[in-house]
MMTF fields as JSON, N, C-alpha, C and O atoms, coordinates in Angstrom:
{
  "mmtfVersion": "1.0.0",
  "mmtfProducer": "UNKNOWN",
  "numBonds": 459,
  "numAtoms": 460,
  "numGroups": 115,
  "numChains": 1,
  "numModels": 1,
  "chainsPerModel": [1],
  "groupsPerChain": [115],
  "chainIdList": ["A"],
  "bondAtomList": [4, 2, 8, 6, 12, 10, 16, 14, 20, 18, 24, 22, 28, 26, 32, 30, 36, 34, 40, 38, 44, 42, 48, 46, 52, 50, 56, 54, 60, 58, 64, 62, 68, 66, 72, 70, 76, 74, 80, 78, 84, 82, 88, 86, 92, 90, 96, 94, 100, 98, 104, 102, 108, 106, 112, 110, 116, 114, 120, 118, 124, 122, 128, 126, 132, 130, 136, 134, 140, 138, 144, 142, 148, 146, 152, 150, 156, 154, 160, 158, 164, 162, 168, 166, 172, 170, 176, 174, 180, 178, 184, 182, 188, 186, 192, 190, 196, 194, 200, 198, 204, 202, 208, 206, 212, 210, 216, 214, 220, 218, 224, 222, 228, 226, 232, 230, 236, 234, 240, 238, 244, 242, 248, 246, 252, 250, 256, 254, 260, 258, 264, 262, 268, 266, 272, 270, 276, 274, 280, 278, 284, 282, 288, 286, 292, 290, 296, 294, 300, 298, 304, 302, 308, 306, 312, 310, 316, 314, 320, 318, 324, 322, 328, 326, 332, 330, 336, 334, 340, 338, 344, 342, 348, 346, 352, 350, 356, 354, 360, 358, 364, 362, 368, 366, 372, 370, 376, 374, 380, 378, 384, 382, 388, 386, 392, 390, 396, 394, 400, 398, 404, 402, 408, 406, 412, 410, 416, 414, 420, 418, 424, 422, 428, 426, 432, 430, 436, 434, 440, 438, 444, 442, 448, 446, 452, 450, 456, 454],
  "bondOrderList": [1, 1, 1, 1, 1, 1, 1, 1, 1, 1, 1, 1, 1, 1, 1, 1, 1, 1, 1, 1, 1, 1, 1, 1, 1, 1, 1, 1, 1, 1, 1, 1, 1, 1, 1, 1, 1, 1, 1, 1, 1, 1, 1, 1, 1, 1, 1, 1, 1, 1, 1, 1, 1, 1, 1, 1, 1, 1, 1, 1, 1, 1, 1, 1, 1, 1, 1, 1, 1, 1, 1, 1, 1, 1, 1, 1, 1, 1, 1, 1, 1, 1, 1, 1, 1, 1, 1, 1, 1, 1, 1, 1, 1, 1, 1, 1, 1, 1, 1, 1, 1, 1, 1, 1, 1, 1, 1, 1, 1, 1, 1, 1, 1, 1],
  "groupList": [{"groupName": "UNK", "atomNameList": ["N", "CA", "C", "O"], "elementList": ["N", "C", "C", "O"], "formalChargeList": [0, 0, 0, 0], "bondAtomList": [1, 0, 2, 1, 3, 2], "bondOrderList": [1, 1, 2], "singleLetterCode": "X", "chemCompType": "L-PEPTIDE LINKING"}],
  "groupTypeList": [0, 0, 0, 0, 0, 0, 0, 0, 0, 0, 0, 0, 0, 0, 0, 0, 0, 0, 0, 0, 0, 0, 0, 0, 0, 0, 0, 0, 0, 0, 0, 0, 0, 0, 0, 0, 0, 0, 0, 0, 0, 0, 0, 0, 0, 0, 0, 0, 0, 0, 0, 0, 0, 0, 0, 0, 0, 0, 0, 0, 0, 0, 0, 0, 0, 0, 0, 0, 0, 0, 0, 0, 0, 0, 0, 0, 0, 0, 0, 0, 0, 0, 0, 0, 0, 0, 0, 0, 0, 0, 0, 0, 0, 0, 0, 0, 0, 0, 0, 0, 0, 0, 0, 0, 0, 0, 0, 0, 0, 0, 0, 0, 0, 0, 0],
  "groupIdList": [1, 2, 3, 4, 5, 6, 7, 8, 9, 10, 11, 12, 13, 14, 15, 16, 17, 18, 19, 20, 21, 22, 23, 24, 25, 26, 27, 28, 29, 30, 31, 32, 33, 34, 35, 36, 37, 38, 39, 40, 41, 42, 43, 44, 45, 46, 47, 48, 49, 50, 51, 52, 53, 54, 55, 56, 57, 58, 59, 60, 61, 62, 63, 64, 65, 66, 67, 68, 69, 70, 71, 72, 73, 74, 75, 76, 77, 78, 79, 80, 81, 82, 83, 84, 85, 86, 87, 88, 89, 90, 91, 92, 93, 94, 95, 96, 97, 98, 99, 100, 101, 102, 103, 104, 105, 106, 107, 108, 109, 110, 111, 112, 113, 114, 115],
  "secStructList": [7, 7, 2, 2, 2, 2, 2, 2, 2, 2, 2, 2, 2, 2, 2, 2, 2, 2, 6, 6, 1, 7, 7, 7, 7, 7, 7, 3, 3, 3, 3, 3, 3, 3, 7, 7, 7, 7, 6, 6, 6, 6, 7, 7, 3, 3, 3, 3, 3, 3, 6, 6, 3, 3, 7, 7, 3, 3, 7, 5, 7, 7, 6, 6, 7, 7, 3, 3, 3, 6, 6, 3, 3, 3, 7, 4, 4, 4, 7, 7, 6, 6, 7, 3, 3, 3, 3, 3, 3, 3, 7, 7, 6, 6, 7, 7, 3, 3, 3, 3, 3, 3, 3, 3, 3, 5, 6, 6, 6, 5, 1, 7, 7, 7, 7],
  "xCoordList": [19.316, 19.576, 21.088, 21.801, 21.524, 22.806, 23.485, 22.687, 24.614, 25.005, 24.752, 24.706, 24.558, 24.741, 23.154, 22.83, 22.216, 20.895, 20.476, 19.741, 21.029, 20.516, 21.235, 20.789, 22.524, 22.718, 21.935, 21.996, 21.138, 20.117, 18.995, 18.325, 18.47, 17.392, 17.641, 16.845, 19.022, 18.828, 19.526, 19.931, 19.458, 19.693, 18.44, 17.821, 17.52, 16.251, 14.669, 13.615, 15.31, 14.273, 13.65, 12.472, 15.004, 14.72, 13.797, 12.628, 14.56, 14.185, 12.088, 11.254, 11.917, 10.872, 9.977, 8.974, 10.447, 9.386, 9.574, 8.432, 10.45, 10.059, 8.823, 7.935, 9.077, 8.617, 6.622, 5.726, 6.318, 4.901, 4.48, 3.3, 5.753, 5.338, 4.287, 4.043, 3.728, 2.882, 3.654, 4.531, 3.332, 4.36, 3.248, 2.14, 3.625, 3.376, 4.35, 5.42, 3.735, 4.117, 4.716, 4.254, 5.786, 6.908, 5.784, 5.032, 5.688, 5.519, 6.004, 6.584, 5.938, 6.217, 4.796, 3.656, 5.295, 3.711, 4.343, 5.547, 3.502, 3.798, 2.493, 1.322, 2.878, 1.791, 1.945, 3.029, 0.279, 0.789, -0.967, -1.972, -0.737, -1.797, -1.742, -0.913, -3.017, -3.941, -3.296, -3.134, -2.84, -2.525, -4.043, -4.788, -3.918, -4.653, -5.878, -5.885, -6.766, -7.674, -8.424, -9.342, -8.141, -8.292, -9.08, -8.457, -10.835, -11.246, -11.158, -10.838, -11.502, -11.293, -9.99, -10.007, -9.299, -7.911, -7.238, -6.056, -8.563, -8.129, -6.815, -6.099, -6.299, -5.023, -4.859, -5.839, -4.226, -4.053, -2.742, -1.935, -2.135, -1.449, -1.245, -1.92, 0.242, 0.284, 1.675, 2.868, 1.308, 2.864, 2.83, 1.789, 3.778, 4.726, 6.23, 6.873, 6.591, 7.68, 8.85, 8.512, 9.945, 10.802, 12.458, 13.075, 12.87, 14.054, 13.497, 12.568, 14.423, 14.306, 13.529, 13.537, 13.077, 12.402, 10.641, 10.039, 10.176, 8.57, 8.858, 9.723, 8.164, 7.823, 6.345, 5.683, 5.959, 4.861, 4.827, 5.645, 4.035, 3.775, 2.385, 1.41, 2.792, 1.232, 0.856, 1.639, -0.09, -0.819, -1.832, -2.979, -1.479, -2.979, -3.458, -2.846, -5.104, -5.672, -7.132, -8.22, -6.684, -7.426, -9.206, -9.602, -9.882, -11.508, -12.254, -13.322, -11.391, -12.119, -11.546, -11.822, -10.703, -9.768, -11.032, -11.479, -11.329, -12.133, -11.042, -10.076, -11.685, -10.657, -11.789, -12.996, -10.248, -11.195, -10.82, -9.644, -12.187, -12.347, -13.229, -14.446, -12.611, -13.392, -14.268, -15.433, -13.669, -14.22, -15.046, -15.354, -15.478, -16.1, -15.682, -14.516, -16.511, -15.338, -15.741, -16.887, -15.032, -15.759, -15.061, -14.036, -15.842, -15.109, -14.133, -14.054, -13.311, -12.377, -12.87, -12.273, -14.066, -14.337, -14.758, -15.166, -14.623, -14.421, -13.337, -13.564, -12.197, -11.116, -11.189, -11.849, -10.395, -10.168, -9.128, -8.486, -8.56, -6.977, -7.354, -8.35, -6.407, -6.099, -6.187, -5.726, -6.651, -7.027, -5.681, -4.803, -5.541, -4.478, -5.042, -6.085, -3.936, -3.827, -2.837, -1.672, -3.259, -1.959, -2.33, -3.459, -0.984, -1.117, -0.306, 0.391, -0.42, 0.61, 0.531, -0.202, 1.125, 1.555, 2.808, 3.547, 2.919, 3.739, 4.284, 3.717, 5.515, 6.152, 5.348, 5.037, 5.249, 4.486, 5.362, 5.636, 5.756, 6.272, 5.522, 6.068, 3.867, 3.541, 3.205, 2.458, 3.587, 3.916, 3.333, 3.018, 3.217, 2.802, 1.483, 0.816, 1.083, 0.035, -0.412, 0.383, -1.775, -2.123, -2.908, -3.615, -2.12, -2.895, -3.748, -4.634, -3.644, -4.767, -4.962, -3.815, -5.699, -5.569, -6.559, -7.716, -6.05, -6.825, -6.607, -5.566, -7.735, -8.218, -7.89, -8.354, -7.165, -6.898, -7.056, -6.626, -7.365, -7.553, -7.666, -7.856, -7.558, -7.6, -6.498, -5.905, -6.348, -5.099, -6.078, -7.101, -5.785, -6.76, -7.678, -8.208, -8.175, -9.683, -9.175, -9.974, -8.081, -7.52, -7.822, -7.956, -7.909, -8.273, -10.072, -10.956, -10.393, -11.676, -12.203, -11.514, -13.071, -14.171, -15.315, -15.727, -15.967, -16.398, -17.777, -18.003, -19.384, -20.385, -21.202, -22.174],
  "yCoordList": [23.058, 21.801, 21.685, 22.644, 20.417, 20.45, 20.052, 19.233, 20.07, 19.601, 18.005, 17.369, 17.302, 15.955, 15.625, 15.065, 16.395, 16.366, 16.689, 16.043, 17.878, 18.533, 17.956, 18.264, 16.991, 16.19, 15.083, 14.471, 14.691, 13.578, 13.764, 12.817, 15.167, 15.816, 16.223, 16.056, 16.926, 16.468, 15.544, 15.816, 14.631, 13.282, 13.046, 13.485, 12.387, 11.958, 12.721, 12.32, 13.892, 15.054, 14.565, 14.299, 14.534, 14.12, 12.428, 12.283, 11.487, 10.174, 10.285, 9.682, 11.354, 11.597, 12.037, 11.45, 13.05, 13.935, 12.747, 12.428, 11.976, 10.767, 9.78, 9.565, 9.254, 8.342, 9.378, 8.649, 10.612, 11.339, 11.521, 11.784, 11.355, 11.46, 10.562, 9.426, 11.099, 9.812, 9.187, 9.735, 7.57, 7.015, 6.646, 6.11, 6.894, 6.563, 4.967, 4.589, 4.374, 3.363, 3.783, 4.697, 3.142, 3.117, 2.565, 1.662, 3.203, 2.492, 2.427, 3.477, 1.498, 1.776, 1.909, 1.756, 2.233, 2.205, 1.37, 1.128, 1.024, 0.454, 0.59, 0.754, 0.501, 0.386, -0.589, -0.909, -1.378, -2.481, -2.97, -2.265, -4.491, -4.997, -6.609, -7.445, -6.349, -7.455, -8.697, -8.672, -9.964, -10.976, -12.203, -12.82, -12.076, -12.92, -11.981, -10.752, -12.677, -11.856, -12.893, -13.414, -13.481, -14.42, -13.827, -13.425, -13.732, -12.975, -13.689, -13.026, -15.333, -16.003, -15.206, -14.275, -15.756, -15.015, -13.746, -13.406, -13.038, -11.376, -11.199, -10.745, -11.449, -11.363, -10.446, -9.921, -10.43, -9.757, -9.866, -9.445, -10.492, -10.257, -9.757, -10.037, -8.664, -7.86, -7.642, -7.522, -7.643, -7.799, -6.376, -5.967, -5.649, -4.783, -4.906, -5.949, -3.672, -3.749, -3.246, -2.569, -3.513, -2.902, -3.095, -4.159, -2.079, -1.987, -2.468, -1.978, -3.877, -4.264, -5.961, -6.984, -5.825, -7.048, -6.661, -5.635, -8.126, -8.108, -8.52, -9.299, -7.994, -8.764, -9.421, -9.618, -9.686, -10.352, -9.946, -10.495, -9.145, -8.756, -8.834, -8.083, -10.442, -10.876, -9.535, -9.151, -9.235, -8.38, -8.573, -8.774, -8.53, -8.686, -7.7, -6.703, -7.919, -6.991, -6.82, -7.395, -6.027, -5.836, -5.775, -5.369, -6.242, -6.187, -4.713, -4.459, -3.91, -2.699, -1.645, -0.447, -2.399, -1.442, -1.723, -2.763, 0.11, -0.342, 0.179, 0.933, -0.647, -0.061, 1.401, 1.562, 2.351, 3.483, 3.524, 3.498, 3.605, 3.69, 4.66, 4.476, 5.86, 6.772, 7.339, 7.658, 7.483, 8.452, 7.648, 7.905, 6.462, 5.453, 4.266, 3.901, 3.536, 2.543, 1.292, 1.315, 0.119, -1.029, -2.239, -2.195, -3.434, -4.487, -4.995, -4.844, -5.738, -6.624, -7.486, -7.567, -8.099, -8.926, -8.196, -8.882, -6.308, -5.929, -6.084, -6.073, -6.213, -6.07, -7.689, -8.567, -7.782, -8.536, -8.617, -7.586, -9.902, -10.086, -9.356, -9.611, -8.38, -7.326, -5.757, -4.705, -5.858, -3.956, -3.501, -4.256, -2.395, -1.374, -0.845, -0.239, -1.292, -0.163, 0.636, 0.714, 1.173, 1.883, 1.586, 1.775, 0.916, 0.192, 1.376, 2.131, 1.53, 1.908, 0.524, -0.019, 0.573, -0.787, -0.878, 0.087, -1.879, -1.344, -3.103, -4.124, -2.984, -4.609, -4.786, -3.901, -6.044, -6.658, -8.223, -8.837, -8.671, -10.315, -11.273, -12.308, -10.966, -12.092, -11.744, -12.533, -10.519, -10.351, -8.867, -8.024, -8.621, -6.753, -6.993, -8.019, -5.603, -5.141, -4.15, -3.21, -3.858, -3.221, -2.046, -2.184, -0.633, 0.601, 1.235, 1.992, 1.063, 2.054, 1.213, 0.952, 0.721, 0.276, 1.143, 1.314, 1.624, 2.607, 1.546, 0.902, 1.428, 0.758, 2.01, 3.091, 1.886, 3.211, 2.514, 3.263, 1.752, 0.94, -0.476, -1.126, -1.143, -2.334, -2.758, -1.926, -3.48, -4.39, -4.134, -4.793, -3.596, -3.405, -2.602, -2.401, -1.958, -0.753, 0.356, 1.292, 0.574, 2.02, 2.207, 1.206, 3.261, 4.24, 3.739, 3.876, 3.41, 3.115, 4.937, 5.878, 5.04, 5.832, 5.832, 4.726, 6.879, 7.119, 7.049, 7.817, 5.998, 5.264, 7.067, 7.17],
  "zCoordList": [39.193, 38.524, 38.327, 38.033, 38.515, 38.368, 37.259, 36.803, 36.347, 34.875, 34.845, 33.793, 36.432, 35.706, 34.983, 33.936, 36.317, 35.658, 34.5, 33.753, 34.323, 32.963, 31.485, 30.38, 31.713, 30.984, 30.818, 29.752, 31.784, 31.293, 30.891, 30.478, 30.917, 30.333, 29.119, 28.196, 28.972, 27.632, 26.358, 25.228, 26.968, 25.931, 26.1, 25.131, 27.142, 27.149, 26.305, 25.812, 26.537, 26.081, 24.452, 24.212, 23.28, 22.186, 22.258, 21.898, 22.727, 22.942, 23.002, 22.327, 24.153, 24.733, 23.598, 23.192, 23.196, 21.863, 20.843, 20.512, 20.216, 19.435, 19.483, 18.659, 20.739, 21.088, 21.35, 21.776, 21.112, 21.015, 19.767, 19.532, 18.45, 17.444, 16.79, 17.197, 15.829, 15.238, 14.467, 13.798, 14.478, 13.845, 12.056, 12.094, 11.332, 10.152, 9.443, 9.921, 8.427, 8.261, 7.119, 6.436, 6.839, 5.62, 4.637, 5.004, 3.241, 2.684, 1.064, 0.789, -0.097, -1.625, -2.251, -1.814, -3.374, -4.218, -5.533, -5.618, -6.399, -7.549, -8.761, -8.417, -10.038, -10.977, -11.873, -12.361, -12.263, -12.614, -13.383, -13.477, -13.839, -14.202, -13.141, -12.78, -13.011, -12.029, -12.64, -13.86, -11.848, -12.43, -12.143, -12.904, -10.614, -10.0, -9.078, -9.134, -8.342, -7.52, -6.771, -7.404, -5.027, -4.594, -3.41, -2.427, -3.477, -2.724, -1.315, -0.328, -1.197, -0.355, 0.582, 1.387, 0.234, 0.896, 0.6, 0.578, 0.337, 0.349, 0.014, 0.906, -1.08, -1.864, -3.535, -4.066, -3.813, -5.014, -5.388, -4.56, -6.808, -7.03, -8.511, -9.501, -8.368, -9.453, -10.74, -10.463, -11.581, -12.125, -12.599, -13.113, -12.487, -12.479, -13.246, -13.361, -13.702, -14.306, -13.268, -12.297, -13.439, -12.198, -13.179, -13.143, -13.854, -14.79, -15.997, -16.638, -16.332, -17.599, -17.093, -17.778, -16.062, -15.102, -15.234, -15.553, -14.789, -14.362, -12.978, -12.577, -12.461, -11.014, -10.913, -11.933, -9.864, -9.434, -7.799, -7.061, -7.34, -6.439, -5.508, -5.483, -4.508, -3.833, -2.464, -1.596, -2.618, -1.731, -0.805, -1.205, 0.777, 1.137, 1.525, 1.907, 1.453, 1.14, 2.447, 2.453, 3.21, 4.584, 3.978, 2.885, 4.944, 4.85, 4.667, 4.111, 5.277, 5.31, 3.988, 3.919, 2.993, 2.289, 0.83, 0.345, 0.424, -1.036, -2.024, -1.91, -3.197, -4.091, -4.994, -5.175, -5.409, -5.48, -7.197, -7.559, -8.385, -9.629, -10.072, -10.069, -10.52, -10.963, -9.852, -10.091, -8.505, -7.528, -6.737, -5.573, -7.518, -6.554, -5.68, -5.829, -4.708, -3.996, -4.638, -5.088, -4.804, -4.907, -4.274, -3.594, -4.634, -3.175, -4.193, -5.412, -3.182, -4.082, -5.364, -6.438, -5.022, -6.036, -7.402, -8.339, -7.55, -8.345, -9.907, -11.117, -9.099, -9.859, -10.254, -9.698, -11.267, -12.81, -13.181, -13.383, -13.414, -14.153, -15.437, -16.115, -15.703, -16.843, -15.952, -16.396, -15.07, -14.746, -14.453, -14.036, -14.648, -14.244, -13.021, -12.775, -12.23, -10.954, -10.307, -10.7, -9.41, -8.612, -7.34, -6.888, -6.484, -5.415, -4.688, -5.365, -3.216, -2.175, -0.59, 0.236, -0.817, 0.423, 1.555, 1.753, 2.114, 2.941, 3.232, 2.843, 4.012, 4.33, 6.126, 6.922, 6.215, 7.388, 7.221, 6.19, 9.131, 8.765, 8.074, 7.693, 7.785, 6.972, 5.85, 5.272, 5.133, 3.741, 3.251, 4.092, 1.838, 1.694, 2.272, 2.146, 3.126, 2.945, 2.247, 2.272, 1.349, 0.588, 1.891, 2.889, 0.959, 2.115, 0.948, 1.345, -0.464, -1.211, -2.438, -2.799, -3.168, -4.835, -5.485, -5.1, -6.41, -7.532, -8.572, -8.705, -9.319, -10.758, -11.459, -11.095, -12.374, -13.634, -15.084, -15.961, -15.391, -16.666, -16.775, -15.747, -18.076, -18.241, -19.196, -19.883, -19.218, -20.317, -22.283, -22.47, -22.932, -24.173, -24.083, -25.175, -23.131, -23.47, -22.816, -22.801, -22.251, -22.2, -20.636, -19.932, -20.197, -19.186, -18.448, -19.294, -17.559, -17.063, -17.335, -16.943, -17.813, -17.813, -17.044, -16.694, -16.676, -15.718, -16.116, -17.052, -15.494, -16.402, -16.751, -17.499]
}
């Protein structure tokens, strides 16, 4: 092999093993209480604190995604303006997508307990 070759093997080499990796999706998480819950349009949105700020954070929310409460799954039309959750999501061009929602409480009755 000659240096010019083996100079293009290895610049390409790395490029190569990248491009086999699995690519995982960037994502944030946040915790918060349920504002809205729009099963029609599989949405969710959540307000969150972020400094000395609230946000409002709309989510959509894929068909096959359950939300998980006390070890169990349930559908969207579970959740309720007031619940506490913990979201992980990720950015998409037509807005967050939701990758996990855990129900961890409610706004006034504490911690969901387990029936």
């Amino acid at each position: 092999m000659n240096r010019v070759t083996l100079s293009i093997v290895c610049l390409l080499a790395p490029a190569a093993a990248a491009a086999q990796a699995p690519v995982s999706s960037p994502h944030d998480s946040l915790q918060g209480a349920v504002r809205t819950v729009d099963a029609r349009k599989r949405t969710v949105e959540v307000t969150t604190g972020v400094g000395m700020s609230l946000w409002v954070v709309r989510l959509r929310v894929p068909t096959e995604l359950r939300i998980r409460a006390s070890g169990a799954g349930l559908p969207l039309t579970a959740l309720q303006p007031g619940d506490i959750v913990r979201v992980s999501y990720g950015s998409r061009p037509a807005g967050y997508v939701a990758y996990t929602i855990e129900r961890v409480g409610h706004l006034g009755t504490g911690p969901v307990r387990s029936p």
